[in-house]
C-alpha positions as CSV (number, residue, x, y, z in Angstrom):
1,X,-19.5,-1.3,31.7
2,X,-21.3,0.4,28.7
3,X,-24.7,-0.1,30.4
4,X,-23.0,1.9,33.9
5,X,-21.7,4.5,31.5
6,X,-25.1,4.9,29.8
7,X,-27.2,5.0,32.9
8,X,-25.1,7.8,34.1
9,X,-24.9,9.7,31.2
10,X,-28.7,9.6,30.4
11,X,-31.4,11.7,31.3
12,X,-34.9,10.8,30.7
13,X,-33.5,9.2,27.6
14,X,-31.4,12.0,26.6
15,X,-27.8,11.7,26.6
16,X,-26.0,14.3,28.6
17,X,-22.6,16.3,27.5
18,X,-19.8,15.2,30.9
19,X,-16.9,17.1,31.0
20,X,-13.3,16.6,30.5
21,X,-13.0,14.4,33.8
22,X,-15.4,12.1,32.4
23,X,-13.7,11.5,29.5
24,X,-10.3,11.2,31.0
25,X,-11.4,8.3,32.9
26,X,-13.6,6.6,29.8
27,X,-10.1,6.8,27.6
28,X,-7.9,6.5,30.7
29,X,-5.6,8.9,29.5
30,X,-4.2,12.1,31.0
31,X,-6.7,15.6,31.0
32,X,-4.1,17.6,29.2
33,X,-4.4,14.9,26.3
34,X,-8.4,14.5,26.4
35,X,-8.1,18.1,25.6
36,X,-5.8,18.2,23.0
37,X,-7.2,15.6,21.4
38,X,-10.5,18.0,21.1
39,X,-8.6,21.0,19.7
40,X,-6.9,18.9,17.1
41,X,-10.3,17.0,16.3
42,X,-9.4,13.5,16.9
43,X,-12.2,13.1,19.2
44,X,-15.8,14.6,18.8
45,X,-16.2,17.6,21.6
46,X,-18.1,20.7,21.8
47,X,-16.8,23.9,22.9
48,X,-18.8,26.6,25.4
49,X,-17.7,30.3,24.9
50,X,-16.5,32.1,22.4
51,X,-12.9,34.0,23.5
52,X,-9.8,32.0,23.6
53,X,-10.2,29.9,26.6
54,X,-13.0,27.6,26.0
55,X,-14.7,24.7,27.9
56,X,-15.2,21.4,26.3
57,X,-18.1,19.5,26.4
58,X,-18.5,15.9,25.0
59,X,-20.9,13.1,24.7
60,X,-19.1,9.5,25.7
61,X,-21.3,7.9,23.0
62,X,-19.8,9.7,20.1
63,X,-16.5,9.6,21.9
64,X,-16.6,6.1,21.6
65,X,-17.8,5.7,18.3
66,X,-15.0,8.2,16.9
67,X,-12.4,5.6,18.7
68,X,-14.1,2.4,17.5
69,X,-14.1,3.7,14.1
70,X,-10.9,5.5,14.4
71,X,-8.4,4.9,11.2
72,X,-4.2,5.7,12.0
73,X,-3.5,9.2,12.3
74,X,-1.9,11.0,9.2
75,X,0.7,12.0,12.2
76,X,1.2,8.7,13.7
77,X,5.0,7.1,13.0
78,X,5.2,4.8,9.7
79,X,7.0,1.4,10.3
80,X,9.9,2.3,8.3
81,X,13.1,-0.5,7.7
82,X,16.2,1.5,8.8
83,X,19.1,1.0,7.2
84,X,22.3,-0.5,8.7
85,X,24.7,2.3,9.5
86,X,24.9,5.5,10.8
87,X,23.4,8.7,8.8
88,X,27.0,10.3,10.2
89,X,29.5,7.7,9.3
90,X,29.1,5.7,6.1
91,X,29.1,2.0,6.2
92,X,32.3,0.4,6.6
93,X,33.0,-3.2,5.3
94,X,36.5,-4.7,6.1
């Protein structure tokens, strides 16, 4: 698979930049989310144009690197033990 994806992605050597499509399918996840994940930086991308609307570029090799090498996200929920009760009704013990 990572030979297919190289021969495609290489010209005379030189890696080419694929478009969002391309890396929707490499991450099998959704367009919308390959594209947020680019704004917010969580995967390496390169944007085309300089007004509001941009178009984002990105190289499958550092793509994969940045999720190989990928630590949890500062966002991403905690495992946290939840205490037994409602935060509405108090514990009650008969």
């Amino acid at each position: 698979m990572a030979e297919e994806v190289k021969a495609k992605t290489t010209i005379n050597g030189v890696e080419t930049f694929v478009d969002a499509a391309a890396v929707t399918e490499f991450l099998s996840v959704t367009r919308r989310r390959a594209l947020e994940m680019a704004r917010t930086g969580n995967i390496p991308a390169h944007p085309i144009g300089n007004g509001k609307r941009k178009t984002w570029r990105f190289r499958l090799s550092e793509v994969a690197q940045a999720i190989a090498t990928e630590k949890a996200h500062p966002l991403a929920p905690k495992r946290v033990i939840i205490d037994t009760g409602s935060p509405r009704q108090p514990n009650r013990r008969n």
